[in-house]
C-alpha positions as CSV (number, residue, x, y, z in Angstrom):
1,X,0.0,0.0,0.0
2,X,0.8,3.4,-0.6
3,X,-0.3,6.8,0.9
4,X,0.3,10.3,0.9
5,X,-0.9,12.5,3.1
6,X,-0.8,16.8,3.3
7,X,-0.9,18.7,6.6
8,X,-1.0,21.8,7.6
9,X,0.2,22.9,11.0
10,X,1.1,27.1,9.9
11,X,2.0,25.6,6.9
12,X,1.1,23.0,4.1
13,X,3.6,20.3,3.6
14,X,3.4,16.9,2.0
15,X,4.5,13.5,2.9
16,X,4.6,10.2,0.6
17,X,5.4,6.9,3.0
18,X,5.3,3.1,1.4
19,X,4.5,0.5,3.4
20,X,4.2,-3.6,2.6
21,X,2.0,-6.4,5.0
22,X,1.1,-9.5,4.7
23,X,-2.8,-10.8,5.7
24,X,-3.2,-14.2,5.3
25,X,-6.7,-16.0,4.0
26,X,-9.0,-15.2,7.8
27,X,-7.4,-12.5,8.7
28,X,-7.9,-8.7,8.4
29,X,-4.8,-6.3,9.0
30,X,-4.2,-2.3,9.3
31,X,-1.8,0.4,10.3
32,X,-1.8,3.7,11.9
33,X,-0.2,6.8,12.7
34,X,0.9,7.6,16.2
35,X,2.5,11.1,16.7
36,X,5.1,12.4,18.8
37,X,3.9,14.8,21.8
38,X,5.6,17.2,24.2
39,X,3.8,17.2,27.4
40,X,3.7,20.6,29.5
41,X,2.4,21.3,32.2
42,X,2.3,24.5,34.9
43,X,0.7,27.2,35.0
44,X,0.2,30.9,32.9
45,X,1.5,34.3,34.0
46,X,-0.5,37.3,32.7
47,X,1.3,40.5,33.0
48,X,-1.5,43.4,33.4
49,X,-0.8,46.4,31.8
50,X,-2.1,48.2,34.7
51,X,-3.0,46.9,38.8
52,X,-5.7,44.5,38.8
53,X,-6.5,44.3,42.4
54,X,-3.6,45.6,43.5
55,X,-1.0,43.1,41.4
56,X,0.2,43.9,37.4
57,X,1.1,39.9,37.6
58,X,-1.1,37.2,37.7
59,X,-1.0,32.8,37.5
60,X,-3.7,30.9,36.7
61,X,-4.8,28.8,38.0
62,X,-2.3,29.5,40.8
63,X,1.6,29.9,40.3
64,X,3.4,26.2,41.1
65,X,0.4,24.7,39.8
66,X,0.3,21.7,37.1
67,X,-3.2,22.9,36.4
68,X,-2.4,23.6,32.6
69,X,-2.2,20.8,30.6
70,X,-0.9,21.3,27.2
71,X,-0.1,18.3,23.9
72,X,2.1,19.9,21.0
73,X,2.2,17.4,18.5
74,X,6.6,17.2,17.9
75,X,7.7,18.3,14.2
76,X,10.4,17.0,11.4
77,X,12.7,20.1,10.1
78,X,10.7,19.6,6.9
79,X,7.2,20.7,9.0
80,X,6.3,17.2,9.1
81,X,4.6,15.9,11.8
82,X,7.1,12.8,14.0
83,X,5.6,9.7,14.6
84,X,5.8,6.0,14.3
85,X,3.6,4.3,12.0
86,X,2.3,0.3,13.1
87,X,1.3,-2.4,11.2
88,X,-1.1,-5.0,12.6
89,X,-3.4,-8.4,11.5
90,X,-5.6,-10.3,13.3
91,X,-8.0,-13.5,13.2
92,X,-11.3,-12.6,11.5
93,X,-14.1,-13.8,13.6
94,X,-15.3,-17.3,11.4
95,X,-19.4,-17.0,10.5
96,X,-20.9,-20.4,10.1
97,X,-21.9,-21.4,6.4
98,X,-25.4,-21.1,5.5
């Protein structure tokens, strides 16, 4: 099988990946995509241009927190996004003949 896939993540870029399997007679098999991420977690200072109750800095939701949770998917130098790709099969469930 072949595929090609285009993305666009501030940009468009392309990507072409061949990839071969073997399904034998019963069985059914696929592949998918799984991307890199960079977990971060913390929390986010606002600096106020003027005193919001009596403070020009502010952390939500609180400063040492982990309560911001954020997944940025990890990109190639080409804008690609990096990932592994997996190949899988498996039994197809046998019907009885009619």
């Amino acid at each position: 099988m072949s595929q090609t896939e285009r993305r666009e993540v501030g940009r468009t870029a392309g990507a072409t990946t061949t990839f071969s399997g073997s399904i034998e007679e019963g069985e059914a098999g696929g592949y998918w995509f799984a991307p890199y991420r960079r977990k971060s977690q913390g929390w986010i200072e606002v600096h106020y241009g003027k005193r919001k109750h009596g403070h020009y800095f502010w952390h939500y939701p609180g400063k040492g927190s982990t309560g911001v949770r954020i997944n940025t998917p990890v990109m190639n130098s080409d804008g690609t996004v990096k990932g592994k790709w997996y190949w899988a099969n498996w039994k197809m469930p046998t019907r009885p003949l009619s």
